[in-house]
N, C-alpha and C positions, 0 to 999 in steps of 0.2 A: 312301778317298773314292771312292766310286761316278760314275755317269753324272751328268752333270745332265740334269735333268729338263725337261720340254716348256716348261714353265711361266718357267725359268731361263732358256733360251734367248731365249724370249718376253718377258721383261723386258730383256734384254742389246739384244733389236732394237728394244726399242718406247723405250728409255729411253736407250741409248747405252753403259749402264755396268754392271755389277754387283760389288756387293762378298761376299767372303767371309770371315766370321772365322775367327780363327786356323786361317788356312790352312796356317800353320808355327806348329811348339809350342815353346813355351818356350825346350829345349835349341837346337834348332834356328838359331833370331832369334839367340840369345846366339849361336853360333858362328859367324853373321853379322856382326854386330854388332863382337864382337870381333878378329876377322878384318879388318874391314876399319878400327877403327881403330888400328889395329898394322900393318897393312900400307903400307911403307914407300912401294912401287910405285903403288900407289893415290893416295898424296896428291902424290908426285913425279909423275904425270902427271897433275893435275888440272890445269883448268885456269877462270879466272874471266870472267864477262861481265857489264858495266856492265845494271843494270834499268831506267834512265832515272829513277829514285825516287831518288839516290844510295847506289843497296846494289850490291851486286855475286854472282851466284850462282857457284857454283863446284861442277865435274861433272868427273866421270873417264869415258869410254865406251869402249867395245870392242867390236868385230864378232865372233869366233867365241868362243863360251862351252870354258875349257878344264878340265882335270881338279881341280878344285879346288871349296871351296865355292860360289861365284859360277855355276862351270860345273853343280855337281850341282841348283842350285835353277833355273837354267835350262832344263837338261835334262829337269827330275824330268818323272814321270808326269802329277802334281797338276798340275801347270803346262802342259805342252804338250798333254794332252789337253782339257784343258779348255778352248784357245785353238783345237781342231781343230774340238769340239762346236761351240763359239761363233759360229767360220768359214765351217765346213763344210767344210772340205778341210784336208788336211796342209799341216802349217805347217813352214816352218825359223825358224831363230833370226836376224834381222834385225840386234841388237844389244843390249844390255844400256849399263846406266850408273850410277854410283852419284852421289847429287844429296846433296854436302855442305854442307847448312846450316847453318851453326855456331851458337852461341849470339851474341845481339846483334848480329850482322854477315851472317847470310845474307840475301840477297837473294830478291826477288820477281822472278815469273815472269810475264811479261806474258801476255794472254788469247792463245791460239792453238788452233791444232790440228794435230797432228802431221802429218796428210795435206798441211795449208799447206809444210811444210819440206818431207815426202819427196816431193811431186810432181814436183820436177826432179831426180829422182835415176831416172827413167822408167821409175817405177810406175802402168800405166793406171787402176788401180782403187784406191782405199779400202780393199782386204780385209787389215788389217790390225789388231793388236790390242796395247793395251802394258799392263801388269800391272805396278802400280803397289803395289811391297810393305815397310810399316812399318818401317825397323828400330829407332827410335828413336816414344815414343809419337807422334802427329802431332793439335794443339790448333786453335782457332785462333789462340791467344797466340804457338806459331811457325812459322806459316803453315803449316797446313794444307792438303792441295789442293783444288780450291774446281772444281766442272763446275756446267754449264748443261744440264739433264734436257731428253732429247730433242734437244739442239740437234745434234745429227750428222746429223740429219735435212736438214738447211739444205745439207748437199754442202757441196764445200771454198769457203773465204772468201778473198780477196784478203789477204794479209799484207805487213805496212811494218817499217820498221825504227823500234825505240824503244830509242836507251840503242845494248847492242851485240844485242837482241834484236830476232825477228822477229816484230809481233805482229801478230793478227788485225786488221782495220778497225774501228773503233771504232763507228761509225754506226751498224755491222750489229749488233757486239756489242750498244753502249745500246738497240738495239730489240727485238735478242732476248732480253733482258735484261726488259725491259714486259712479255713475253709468256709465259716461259717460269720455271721453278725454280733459283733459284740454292740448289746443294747445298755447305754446308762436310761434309768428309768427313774427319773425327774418326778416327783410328784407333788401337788399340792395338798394341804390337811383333808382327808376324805376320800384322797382318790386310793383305790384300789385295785390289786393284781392279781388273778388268780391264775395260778401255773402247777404245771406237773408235776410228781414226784421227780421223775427222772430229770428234769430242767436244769442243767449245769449255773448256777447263780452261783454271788459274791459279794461283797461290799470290802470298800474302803476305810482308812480311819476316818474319825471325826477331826478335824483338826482347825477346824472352823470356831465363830463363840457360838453357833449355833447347836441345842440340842435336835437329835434325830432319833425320836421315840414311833416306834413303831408295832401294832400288834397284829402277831401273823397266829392264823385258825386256819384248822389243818383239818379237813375228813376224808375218813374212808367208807367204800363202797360196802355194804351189808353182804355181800358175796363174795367181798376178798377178809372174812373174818378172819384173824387170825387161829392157824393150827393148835399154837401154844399160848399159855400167860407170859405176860411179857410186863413190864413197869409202863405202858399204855394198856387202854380199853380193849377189848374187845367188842364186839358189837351190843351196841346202848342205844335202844332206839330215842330218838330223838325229838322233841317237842315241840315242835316248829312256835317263834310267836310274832302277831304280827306285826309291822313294821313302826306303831306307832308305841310300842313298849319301852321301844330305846329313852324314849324322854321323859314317858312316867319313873321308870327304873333308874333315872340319870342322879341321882344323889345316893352315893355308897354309905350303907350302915350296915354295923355289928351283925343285925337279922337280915341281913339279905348279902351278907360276903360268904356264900355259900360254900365257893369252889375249896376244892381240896389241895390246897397249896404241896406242890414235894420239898421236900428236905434234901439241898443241895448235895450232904453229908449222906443220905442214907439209899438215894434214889438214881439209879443206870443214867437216868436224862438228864444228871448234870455231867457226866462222865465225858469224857473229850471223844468217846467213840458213837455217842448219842446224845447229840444237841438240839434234838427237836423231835 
């Protein structure tokens, strides 16, 4: 996969978002997919937070991407240059997460925007980008992710707590809501979204028998380093690798589960005021 093109970029600024089909092929998703629901460590560090709806979402997250699948789809080419075009400058890897929805019991995600949570982690700027990628089909039967077109435009919004989540203001949301496109964003295993910090997004419960497993990688721009330490990265340069790593690296072992899993109990990013 080439450059994107003027045009591509041009939608990403004017609209907040862009999506890409099967950005990752078949074999690929599957080595995902299966990977992570065999992965012992994955659902041992997950952890759950009340949606105020009575459901409960449950997320595994980790700051440096390591040698493993997880690590190579983070890393890959397809992925980080395209979040460099988008930016405009060189990006590292912020965090990754994998958002386990189960069937009938996953939880809704209140309206927010990512920029609302990582602002006190002393990020001056927005220039950020998360990339939101299918492993499992995503309907709206079980909760799909749901953006407001354009709304990143609005700059960051006041966020309150709902449930154990931090959600956008509601006022603003129902107004910009009269105003603007509410997108449900349907995806098949593979396709992927990348969107803005500021990008007002959501999801539904699960209440389908369908799971909706999803892992969203998030980077920031090497010029918007953070001021302060924060329970994220500061600027980690980044290892770019290429694109056919994903399927050598597609079977998870002991020596190659590298990343630094956080401790729900001990760690700001499981807290209801910082979900990602």
């Amino acid at each position: 996969m080439g450059q994107l093109s003027k045009d591509q970029i041009d939608e990403f600024r004017e609209e907040g978002f862009i999506q890409f089909k099967g950005l990752f092929d078949a074999e690929e998703i599957e080595l995902l997919r299966s990977t992570a629901h065999a992965d012992r460590e994955l659902d041992k560090h997950s952890f759950s937070r009340a949606d105020g709806e009575g459901g409960k979402v449950r997320l595994s997250l980790w700051n440096h991407p390591g040698d493993n699948v997880y690590g190579m789809l983070a890393r890959s080419m397809r992925m980080v240059n395209k979040a460099e075009e988008l930016l405009g400058d060189e990006v590292y890897h912020y965090h990754s997460k994998m958002i386990l929805k189960d069937p009938k019991i996953g939880g809704a995600w209140a309206w927010h925007q990512d920029y609302g949570y990582w602002y006190q982690n002393g990020l001056l700027y927005p220039d950020l980008v998360s990339v939101f990628i299918a492993v499992d089909k995503a309907t709206r039967e079980n909760g799909c992710l749901q953006v407001i077109r354009g709304s990143h435009k609005m700059g960051r919004i006041d966020h309150i707590l709902t449930g154990d989540q931090a959600g956008a203001d509601m006022e603003r949301v129902n107004a910009c809501l009269k105003r603007l496109e509410l997108v449900h964003c349907e995806m098949e295993p593979g396709d992927a979204i990348f969107f803005h910090s500021n990008l007002l997004h959501r999801s539904d419960q699960n209440k389908s028998e369908h799971s909706r497993w999803a892992m969203v990688c998030c980077y920031n721009t090497r010029s918007n380093d953070p001021y302060k330490d924060s329970h994220h990265p500061g600027y980690t340069p980044l290892t770019k690798v290429d694109d056919s790593m994903i399927k050598q690296f597609g079977s998870l072992s002991s020596e190659k589960g590298t990343q630094s899993w956080l401790d729900p109990d001990k760690d700001e990013s499981a807290s209801g005021l910082d979900q990602g």
